[in-house]
C-alpha positions as CSV (number, residue, x, y, z in Angstrom):
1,X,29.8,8.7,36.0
2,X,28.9,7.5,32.4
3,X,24.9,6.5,32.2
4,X,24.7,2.5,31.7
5,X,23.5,1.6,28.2
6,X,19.9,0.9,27.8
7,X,20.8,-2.1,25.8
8,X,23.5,-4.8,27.4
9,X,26.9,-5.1,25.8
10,X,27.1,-8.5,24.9
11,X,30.0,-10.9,23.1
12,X,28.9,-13.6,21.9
13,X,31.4,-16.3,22.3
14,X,30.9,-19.9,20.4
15,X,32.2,-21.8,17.6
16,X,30.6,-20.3,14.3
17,X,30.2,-20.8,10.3
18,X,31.9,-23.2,8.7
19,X,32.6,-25.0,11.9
20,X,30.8,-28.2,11.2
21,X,29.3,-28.1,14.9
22,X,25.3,-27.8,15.7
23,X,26.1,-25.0,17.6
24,X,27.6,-23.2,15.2
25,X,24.1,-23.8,13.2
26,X,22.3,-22.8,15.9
27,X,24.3,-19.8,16.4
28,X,23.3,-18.5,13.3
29,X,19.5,-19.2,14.2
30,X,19.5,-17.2,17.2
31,X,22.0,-14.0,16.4
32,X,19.5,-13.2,13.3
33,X,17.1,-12.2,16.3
34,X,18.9,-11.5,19.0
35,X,21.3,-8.5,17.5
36,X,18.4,-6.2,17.0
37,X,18.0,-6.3,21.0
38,X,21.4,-5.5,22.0
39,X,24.6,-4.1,21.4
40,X,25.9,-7.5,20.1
41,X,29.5,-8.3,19.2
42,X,30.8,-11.6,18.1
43,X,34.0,-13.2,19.5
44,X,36.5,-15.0,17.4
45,X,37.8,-17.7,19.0
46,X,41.5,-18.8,18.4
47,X,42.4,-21.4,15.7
48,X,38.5,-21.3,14.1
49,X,37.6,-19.5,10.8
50,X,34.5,-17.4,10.5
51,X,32.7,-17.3,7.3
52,X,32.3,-14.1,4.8
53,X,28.8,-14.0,5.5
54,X,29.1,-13.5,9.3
55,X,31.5,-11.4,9.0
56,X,30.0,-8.8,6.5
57,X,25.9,-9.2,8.8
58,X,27.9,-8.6,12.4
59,X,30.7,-7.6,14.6
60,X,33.5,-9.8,15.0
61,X,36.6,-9.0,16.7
62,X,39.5,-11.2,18.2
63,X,38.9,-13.0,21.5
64,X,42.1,-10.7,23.2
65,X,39.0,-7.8,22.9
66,X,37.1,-10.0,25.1
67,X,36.0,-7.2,27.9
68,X,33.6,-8.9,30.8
69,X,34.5,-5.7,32.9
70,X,31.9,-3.5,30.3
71,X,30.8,-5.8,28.5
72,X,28.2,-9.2,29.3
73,X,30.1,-12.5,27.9
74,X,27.6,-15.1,26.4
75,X,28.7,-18.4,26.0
76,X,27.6,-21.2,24.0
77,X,29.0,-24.5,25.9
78,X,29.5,-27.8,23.8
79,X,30.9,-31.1,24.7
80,X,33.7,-31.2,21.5
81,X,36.5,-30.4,20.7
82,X,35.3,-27.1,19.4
83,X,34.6,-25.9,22.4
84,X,38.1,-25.8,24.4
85,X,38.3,-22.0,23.7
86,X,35.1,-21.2,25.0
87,X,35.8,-23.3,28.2
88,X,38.9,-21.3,28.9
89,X,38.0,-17.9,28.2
90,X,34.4,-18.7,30.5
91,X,36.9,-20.2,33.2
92,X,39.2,-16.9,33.1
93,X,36.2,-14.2,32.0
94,X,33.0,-15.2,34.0
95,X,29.5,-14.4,32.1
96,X,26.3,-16.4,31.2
97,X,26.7,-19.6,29.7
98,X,24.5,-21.7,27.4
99,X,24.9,-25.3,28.4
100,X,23.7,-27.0,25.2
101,X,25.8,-30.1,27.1
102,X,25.1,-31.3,30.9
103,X,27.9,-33.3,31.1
104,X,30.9,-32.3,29.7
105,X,33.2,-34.9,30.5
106,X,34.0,-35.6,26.7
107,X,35.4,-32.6,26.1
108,X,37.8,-32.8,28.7
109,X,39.0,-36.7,26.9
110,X,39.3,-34.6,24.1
111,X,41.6,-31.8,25.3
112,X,44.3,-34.2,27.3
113,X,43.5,-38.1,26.4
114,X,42.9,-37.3,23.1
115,X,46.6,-35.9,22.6
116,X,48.4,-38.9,25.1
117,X,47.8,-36.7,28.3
118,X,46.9,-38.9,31.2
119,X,48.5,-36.8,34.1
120,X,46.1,-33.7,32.6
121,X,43.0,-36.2,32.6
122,X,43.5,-37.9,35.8
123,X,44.2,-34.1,37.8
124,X,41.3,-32.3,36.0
125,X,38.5,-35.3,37.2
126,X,39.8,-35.2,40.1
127,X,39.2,-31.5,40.5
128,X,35.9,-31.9,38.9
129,X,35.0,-35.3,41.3
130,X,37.8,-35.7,44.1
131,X,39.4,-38.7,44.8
132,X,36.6,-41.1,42.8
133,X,37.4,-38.7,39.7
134,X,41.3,-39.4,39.9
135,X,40.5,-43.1,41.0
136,X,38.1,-43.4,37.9
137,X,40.8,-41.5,35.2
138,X,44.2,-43.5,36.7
139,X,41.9,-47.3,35.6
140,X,42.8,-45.9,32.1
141,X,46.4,-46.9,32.5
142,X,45.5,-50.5,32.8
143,X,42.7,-50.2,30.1
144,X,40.0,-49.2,31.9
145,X,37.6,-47.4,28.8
146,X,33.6,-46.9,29.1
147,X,30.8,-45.2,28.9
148,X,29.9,-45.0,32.2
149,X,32.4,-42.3,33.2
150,X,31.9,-39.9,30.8
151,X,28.0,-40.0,31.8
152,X,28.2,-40.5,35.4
153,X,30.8,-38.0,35.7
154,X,30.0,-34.7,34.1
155,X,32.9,-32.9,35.1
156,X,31.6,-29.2,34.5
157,X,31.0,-27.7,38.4
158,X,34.6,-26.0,37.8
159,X,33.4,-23.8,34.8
160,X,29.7,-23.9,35.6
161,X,30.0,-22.7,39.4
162,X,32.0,-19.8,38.9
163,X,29.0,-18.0,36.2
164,X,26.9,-15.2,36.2
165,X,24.2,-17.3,34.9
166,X,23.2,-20.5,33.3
167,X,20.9,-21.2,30.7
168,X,19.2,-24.5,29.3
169,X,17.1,-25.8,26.7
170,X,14.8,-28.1,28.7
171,X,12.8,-28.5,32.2
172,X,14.7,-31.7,32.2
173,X,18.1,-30.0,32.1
174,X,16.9,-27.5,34.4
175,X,16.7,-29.9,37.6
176,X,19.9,-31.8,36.6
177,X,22.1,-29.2,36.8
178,X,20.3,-27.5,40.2
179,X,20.7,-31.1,41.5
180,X,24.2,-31.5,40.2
181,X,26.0,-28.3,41.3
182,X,23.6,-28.0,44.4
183,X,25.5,-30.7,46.8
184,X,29.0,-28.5,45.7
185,X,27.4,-24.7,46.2
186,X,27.5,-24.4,50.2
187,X,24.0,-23.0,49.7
188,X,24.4,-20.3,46.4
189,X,23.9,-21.3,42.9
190,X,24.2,-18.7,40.0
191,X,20.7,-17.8,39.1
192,X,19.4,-20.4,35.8
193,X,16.6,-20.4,33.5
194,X,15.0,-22.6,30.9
195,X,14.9,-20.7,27.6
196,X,13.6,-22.5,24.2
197,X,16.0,-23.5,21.4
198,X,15.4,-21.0,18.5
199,X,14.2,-23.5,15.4
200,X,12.9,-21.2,12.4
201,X,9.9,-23.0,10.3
202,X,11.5,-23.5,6.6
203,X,9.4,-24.1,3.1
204,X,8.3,-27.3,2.7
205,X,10.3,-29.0,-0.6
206,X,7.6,-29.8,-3.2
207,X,6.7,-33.5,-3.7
208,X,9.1,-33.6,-6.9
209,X,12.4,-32.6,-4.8
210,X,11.7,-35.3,-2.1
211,X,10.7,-38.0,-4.6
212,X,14.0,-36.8,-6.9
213,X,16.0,-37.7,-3.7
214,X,14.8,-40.8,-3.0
215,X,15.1,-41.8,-6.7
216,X,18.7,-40.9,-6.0
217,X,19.0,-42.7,-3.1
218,X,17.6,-45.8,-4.7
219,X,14.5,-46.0,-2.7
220,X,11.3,-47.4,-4.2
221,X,8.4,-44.6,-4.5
222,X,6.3,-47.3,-2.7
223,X,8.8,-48.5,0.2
224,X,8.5,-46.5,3.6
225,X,11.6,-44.9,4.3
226,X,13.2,-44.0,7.7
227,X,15.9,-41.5,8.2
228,X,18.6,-40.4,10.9
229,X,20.1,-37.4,10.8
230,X,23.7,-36.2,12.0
231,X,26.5,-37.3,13.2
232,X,26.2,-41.2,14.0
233,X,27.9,-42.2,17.3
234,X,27.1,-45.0,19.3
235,X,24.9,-43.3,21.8
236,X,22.2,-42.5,18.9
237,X,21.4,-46.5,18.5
238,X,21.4,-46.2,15.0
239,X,22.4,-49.8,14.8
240,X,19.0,-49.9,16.4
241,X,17.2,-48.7,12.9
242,X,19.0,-51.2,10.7
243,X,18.0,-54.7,13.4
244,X,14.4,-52.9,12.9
245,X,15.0,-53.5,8.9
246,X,15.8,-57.5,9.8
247,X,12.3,-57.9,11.9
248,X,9.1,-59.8,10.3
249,X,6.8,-56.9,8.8
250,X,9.5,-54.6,8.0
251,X,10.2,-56.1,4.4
252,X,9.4,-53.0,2.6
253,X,10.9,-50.7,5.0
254,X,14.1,-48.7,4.1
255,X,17.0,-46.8,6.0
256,X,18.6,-43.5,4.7
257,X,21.4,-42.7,7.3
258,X,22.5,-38.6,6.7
259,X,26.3,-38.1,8.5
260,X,29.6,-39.1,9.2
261,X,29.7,-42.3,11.0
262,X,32.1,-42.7,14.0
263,X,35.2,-45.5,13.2
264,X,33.6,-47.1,16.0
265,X,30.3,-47.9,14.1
266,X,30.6,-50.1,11.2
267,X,26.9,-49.6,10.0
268,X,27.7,-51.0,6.5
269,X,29.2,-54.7,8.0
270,X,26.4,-54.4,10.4
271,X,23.7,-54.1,7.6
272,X,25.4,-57.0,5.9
273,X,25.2,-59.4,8.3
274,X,21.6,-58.3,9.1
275,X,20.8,-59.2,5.1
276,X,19.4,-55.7,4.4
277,X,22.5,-54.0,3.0
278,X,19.8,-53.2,-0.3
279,X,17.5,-51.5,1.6
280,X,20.1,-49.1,3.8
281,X,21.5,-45.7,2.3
282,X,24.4,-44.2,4.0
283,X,25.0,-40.6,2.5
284,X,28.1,-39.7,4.9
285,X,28.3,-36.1,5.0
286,X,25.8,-34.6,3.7
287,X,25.0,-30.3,3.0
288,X,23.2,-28.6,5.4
289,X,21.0,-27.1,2.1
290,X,20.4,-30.8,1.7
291,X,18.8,-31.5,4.9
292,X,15.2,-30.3,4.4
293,X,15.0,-32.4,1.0
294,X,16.6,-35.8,2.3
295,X,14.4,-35.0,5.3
296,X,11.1,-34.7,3.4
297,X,11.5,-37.2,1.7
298,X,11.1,-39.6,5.1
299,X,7.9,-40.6,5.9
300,X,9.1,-41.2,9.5
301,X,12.7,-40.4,11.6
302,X,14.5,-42.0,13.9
303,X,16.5,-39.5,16.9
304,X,17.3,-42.6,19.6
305,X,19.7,-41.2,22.3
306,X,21.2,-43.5,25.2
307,X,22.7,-42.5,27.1
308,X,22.0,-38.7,26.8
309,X,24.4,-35.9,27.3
310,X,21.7,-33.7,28.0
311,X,21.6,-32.0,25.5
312,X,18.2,-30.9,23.1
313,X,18.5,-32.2,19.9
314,X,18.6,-29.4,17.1
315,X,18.3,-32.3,14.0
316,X,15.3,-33.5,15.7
317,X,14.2,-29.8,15.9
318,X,14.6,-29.9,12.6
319,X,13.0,-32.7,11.8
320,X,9.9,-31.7,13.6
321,X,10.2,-28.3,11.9
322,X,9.6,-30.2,8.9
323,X,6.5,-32.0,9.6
324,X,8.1,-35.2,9.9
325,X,7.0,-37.4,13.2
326,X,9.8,-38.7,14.7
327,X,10.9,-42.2,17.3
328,X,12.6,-40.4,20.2
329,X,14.0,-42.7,23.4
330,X,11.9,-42.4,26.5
331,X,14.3,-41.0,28.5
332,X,15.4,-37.7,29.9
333,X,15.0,-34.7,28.2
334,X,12.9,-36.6,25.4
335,X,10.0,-37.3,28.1
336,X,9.2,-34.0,27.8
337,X,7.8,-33.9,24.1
338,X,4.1,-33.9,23.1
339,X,2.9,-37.6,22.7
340,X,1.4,-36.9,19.5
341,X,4.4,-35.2,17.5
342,X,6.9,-38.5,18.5
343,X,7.1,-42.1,19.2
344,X,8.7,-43.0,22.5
345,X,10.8,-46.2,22.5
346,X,11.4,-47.9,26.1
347,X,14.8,-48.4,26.3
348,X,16.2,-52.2,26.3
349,X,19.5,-53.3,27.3
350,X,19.6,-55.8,24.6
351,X,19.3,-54.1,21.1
352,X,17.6,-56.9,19.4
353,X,14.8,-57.0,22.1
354,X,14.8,-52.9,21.8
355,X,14.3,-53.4,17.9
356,X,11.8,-55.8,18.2
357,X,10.0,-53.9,20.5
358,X,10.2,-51.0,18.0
359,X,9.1,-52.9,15.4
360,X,5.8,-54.0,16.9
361,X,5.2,-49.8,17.3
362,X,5.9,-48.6,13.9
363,X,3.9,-51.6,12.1
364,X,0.2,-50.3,12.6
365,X,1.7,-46.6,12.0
366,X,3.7,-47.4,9.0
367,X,1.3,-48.3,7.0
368,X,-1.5,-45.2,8.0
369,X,0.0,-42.5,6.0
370,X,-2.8,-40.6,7.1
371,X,-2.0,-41.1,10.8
372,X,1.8,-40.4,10.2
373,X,0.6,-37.0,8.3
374,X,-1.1,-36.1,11.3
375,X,1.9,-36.3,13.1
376,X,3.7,-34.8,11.3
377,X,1.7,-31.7,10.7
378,X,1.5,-31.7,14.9
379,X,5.1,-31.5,14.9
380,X,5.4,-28.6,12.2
381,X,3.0,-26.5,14.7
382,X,4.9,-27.3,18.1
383,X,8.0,-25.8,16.5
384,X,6.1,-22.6,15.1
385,X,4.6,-22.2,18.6
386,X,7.1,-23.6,21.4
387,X,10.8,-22.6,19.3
388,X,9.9,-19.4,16.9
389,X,13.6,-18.1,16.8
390,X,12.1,-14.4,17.9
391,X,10.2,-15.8,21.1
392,X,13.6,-17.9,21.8
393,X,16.2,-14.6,21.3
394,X,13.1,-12.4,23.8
395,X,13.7,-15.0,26.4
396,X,17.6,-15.0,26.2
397,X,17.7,-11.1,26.3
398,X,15.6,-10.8,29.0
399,X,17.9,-13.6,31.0
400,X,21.0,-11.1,29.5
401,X,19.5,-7.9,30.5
402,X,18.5,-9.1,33.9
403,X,22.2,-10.5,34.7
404,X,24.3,-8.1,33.4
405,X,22.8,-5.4,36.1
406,X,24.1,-8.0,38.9
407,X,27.3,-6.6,40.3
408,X,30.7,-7.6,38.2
409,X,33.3,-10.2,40.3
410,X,33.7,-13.3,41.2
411,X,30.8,-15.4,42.5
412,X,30.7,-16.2,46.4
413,X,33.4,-18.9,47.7
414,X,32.2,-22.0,46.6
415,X,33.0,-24.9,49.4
416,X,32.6,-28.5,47.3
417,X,31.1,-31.1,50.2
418,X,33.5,-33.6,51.7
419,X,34.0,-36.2,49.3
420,X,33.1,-39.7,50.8
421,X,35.8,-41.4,51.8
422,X,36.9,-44.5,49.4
423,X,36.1,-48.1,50.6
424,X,37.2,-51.7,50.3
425,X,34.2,-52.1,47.4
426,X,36.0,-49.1,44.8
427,X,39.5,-48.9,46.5
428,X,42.8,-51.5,45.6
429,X,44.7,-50.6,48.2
430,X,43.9,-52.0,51.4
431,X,46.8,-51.9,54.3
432,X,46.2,-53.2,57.8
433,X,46.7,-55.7,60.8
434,X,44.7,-58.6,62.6
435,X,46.5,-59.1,66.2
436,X,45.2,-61.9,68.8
437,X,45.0,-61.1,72.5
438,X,44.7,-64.1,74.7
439,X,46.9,-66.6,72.8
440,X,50.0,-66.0,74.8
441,X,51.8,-69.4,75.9
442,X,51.5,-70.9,78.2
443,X,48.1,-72.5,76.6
444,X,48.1,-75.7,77.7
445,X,46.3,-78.6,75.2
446,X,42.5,-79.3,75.8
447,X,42.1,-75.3,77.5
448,X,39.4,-73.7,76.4
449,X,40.2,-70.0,76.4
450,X,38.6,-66.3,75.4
451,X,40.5,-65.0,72.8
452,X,39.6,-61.4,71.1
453,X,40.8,-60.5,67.4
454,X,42.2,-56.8,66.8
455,X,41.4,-55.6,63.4
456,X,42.7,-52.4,62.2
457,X,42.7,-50.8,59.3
458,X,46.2,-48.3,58.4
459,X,44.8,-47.2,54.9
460,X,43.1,-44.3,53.8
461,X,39.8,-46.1,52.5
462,X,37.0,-47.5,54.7
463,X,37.0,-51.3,55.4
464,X,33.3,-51.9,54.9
465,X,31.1,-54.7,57.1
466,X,30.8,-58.2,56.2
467,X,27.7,-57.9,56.3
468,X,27.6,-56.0,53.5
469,X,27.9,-58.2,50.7
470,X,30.3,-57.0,47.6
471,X,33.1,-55.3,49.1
472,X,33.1,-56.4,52.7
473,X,35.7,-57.5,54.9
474,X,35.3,-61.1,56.1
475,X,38.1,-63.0,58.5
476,X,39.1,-67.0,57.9
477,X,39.5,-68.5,60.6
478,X,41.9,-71.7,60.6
479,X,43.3,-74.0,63.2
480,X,46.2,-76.4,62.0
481,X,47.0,-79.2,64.1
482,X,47.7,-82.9,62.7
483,X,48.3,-81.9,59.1
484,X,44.0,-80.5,58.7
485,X,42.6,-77.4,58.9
486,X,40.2,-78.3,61.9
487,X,38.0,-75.5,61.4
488,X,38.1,-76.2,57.7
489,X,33.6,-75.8,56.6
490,X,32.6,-73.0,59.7
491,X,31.3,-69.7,58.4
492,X,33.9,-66.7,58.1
493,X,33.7,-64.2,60.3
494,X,32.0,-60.6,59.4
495,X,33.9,-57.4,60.1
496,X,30.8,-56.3,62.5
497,X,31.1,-52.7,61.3
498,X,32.6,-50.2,59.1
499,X,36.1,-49.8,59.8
500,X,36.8,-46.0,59.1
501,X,40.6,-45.5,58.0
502,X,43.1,-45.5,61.5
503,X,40.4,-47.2,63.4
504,X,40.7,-50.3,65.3
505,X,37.8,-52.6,66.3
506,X,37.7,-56.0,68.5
507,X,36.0,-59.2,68.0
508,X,35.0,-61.9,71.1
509,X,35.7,-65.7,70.4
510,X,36.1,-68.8,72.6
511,X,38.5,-71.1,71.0
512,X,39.7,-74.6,72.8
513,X,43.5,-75.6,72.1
514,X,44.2,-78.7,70.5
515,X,46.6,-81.1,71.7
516,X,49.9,-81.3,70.1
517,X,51.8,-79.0,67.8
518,X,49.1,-76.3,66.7
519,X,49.3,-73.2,64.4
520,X,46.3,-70.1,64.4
521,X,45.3,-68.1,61.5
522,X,43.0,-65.6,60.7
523,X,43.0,-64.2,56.9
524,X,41.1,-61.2,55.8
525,X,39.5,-61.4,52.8
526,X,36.6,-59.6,50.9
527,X,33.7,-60.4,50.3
528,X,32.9,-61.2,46.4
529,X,36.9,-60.9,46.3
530,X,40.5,-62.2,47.0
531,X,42.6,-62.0,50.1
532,X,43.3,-58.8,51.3
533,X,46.8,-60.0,52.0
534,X,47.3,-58.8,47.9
535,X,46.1,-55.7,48.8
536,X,48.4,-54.9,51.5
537,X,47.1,-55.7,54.5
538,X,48.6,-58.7,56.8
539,X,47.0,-61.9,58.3
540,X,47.4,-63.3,62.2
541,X,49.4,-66.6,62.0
542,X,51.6,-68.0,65.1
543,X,52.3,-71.0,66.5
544,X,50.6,-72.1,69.5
């Protein structure tokens, strides 16, 4: 029987140089310090390049070499498009993942809606979140988009569940995902730990460089400049910095905006019909070499996030790294950073108000450079003593070397907990009956009589009470006789419980004939809503 290594066997699975993708970045960061500490190999994933210099400092080989019998996978877990090879080899080969992502719902959008494939994005989220995935994917069809699915919906228990181990970058992240995959795990979770993001500590450009740059930029030496780094995308409120720009007191204030700006985001109209399109720079695309210049050259950055993915931001790593103070959103995994190294911005639905509100922050600080310089050196030391690449790699082997001694196989039977059943407040489809026993002929005219109402419900989602407000079932009552509606004005009667699907409950009235020709209807309807007759189920309506 061989010895085992003293070292793990480790392939390193992630996108990589010249994949524009912050993990690719951060790759780099951490193998420089984590190779030395193991018997490292990196995996190639198919369709992405590797660059010369990655090639010629490690081991690459193809990802068909992939060997999780002898050897620990390691995988670094995105939410892009990037990241579809590392999902299915860490579905098929089962190791330690990364999850620089909590919820990774966008990269499932981009592997089937993003190529036309609704019957793919409807079955995955429904694997992912039973029948309220599916029933949240099918409203698509009839143009049901938003952000509230691909955040409430993380759709990453399938991939996550089945690991050897989990790691993440904040305490934050740490409790979501014991919270989120707890309720599916019938009582076992793969072991996780909170390990720092590696962010190395660069040279400081001189004075000249940064001044050069915003000479370039067209930015007065005297104005105070604000920058946002990486990819813009709704989510990071960018829009956010320019209303800032349009507020009383921010006259001299400029925007430099560093990345490629999703279609979505028209920052340049936006800055027009703000009336500070003179003082707003967008680079677009901009080298990595360039960052620590056009950073530098800030006196103050802006890394907004809402709603948050999870994820810890390497650019505002970065930016810290530089001694730059930055305005973070006070929200999730941004709670957790030192009050004196960033501003934190309450979050307002309306971004005008959160502007404003931002605003009346940054005017006292913009204009005590001596303050800000304090920050900013604060910032510079949090990185050197909370993300120094070698202290990061230390903690990621010693998460490694612990797992890869647990046995080799599948994880225990997972048993996801009974998904609630849908009701009349989320479902469209409604079926079901209202009888009336008691109103049998004959009834003669004048009789006062006790009638009781039937009401059953033949679907498959939960009828919910009337007293329940939105999405309740309520009945109409109405008694024709004489060409009116003689109970037209009384209150509506409440379903008195929740009607579970093939259950039947029964309601008491008294109810007094009228003389003559009468006719006796009782409608179900929801609450908040329409008649239920649209949704398939019937009404009670005979002649007396």
């Amino acid at each position: 029987m061989a010895a085992r290594p003293s070292v793990p066997a480790v392939d390193f699975v992630s996108p990589l140089p010249p994949v524009r993708s912050g993990i690719a970045d951060y790759s780099v960061d951490l193998l420089d310090e984590l190779a030395p500490l193991c018997d490292l190999r990196l995996i190639r994933l198919p369709g992405q390049e590797v660059a010369s210099q990655v090639m010629d400092r490690y081991r690459v080989v193809d990802a068909a070499a992939l060997d999780p019998g002898g050897r620990l996978p390691f995988y670094q877990m995105g939410n892009n498009v990037y990241h579809e090879g590392v999902r299915r080899l860490a579905l098929d080969f089962p190791g330690v993942v990364t999850v620089h992502d909590l919820r990774l719902h966008h990269l499932l959008v981009e592997s089937t809606l993003a190529s036309g494939d609704l019957d793919a994005y409807v079955s995955g989220l429904g694997e992912e979140h039973g029948w309220e995935g599916a029933a949240a994917a099918l409203s698509i069809r009839w143009g049901g988009h938003g952000r509230a699915r691909l955040f409430e919906m993380p759709a990453h228990r399938s991939l996550l569940l089945r690991q050897r181990g989990l790691l993440t970058h904040s305490n934050w992240g740490l409790r979501f995902l014991e919270e989120e995959l707890g309720e599916w795990a019938d009582g076992w979770l793969p072991p996780m730990r909170r390990v720092p993001m590696p962010m190395p500590t660069p040279d400081l450009p001189d004075a000249e460089q940064a001044a050069a740059f915003r000479e370039g930029a067209g930015v007065p030496r005297s104005a105070v400049l604000i920058g946002s780094f990486g990819f813009q995308t709704p989510i990071k409120r960018t829009d956010v910095l320019l209303r800032i720009l349009a507020e009383p007191g921010m006259e001299q204030v400029h925007a430099l905006v560093v990345g490629d700006v999703a279609p979505e985001l028209d920052l340049g109209t936006l800055a027009g019909e703000l009336g500070v399109q003179d003082r707003v720079t967008l680079t677009g695309f901009l080298d990595p070499a360039a960052f620590p210049t056009a950073i530098s050259a800030c006196d103050l950055c802006l890394n907004l996030r809402y709603p948050s993915a999870g994820e810890t931001s390497a650019s505002l790593l970065r930016i810290l790294a530089l001694g730059r103070a930055a305005v973070v959103s006070d929200y999730a995994q941004f709670v957790e950073l030192p009050d004196d190294i960033v501003i934190k911005a309450p979050l307002k639905d309306d971004p005008d108000v959160e502007a404003g509100a931002l605003a009346g922050l940054l005017r006292g600080l913009l204009t005590a450079p001596d303050r800000l310089a304090g920050m900013g050196a604060a910032a510079r030391a949090f990185i050197e003593r909370e993300h120094r690449p070698a202290s990061a790699a230390r903690a990621v082997f010693e998460a490694l070397d612990e797992w890869s001694r647990l046995p080799v196989g599948k994880p225990p039977a997972l048993r996801p907990p009974r998904p609630r059943a849908p009701t009349s407040l989320t479902w469209g489809w409604l079926p079901g009956r209202i009888d009336v026993e008691g109103c049998d002929p004959p009834w003669p005219g004048g009789e006062r009589r006790s009638i009781v109402l039937v009401v059953s419900n033949t679907g498959f989602a939960t009828w919910l009470s009337g007293r329940n407000q939105d999405g309740g079932v309520v009945l109409e009552p109405q008694l024709w006789s004489g060409g009116r509606d003689l109970f037209r004005g009384r209150p509506w009667i409440p379903l008195p419980r929740d009607l579970p699907p093939g259950d039947t409950c029964r309601i008491s009235l008294r109810l007094r004939r009228p003389i003559g020709r009468a006719r006796l209807r009782f409608e179900p309807h929801l609450f908040g809503g329409g008649s239920m007759t649209l949704c398939g189920a019937t009404a009670f309506d005979r002649e007396l």
